[in-house]
C-alpha positions in Angstrom: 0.0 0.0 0.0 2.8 2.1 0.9 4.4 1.6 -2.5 1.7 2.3 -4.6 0.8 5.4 -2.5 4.4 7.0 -3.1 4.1 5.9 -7.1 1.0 8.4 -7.0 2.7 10.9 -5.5 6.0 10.3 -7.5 3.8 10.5 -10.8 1.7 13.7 -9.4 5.5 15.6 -8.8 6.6 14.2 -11.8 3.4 15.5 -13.8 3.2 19.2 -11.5 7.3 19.6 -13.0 6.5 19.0 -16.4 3.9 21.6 -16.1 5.8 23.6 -14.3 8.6 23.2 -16.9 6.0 24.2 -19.8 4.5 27.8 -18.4 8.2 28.0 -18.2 9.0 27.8 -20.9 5.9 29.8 -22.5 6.5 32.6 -20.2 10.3 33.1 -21.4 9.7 33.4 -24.7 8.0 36.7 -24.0 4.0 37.6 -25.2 4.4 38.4 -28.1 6.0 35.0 -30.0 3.3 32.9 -28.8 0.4 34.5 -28.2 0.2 37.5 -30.5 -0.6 35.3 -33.7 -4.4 34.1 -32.3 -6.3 36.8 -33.7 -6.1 35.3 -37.3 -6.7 32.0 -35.8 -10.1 32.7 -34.6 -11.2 33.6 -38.1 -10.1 30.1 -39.1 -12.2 28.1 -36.2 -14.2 25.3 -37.9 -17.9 25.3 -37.9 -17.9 29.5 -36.3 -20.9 30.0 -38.0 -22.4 27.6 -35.8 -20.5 28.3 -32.8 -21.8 32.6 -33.3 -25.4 30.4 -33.2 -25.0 28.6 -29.8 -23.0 31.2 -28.3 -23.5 34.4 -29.9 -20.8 36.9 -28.9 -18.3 34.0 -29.1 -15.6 35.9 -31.3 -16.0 39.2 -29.0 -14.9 36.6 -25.8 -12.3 34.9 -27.2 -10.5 38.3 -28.4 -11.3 39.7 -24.6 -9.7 36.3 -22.9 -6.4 36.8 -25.6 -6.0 40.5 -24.6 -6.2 39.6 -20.9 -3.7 37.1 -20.9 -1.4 39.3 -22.9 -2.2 42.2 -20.2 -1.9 40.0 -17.3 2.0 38.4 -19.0 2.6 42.2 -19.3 2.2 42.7 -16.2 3.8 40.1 -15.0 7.0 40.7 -16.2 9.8 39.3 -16.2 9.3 37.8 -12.7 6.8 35.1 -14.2 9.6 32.4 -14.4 10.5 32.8 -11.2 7.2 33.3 -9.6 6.3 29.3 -11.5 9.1 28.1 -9.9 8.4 29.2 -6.6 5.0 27.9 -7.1 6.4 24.5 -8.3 8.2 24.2 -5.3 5.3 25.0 -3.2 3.0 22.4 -4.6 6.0 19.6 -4.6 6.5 20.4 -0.8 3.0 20.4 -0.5 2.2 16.6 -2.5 5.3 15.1 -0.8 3.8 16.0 2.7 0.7 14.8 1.9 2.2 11.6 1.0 4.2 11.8 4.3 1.2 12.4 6.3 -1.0 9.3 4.3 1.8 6.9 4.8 2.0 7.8 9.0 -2.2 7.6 8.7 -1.3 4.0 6.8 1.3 2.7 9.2 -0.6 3.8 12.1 -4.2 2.3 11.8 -2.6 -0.7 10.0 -3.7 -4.1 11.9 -1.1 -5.0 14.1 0.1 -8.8 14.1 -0.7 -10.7 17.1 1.9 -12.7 18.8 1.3 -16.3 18.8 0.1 -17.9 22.1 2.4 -20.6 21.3 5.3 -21.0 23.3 
């Protein structure tokens, strides 16, 4: 049980760093490189006319939600690596004691064996 518990948790850290290692990675690029071409992409979405139908307004969103991230990395700075990072670190301390303090709950309400009466 033990085993298997600390495989989750190695898999969770090892998923939460690849992450981690992506936004990275994003972020220090800078704004511009990979965000900046969307706008011509939304005129290219497949089936729009039926997406302005079941969500009218659609278009008007998706060019709000591209200018906020592309305020928000602006404002962020250069200081976005680093704050992922420290965020990275934060959630691996946090997932490893998680798995410290299931494996104490484990060992601790574990049955105990009982000593045989024979003697």
């Amino acid at each position: 049980m033990l085993v298997a518990l600390w495989i989750f948790v190695g898999f969770g850290v090892l998923l939460w760093s690849l992450m981690a290692w992506g936004v990275h990675t994003l972020l220090s690029q800078g704004r511009q490189q990979w965000l900046g071409d969307l706008r011509p992409l939304l005129d290219e979405v497949p089936h729009g006319a039926l997406l302005e139908r079941w969500i009218p307004g659609w278009r008007v969103l998706a060019e709000l939600a591209i200018d906020a991230v592309q305020w928000a990395l602006g404002w962020m700075g250069a200081a976005a690596p680093v704050a992922v990072w420290v965020v990275w670190g934060l959630g691996t301390l946090l997932m490893a004691g998680a798995g410290a303090v299931t494996s104490l709950l484990i060992v601790m309400l574990r049955d105990k064996p009982r000593a045989s009466a024979a003697g």
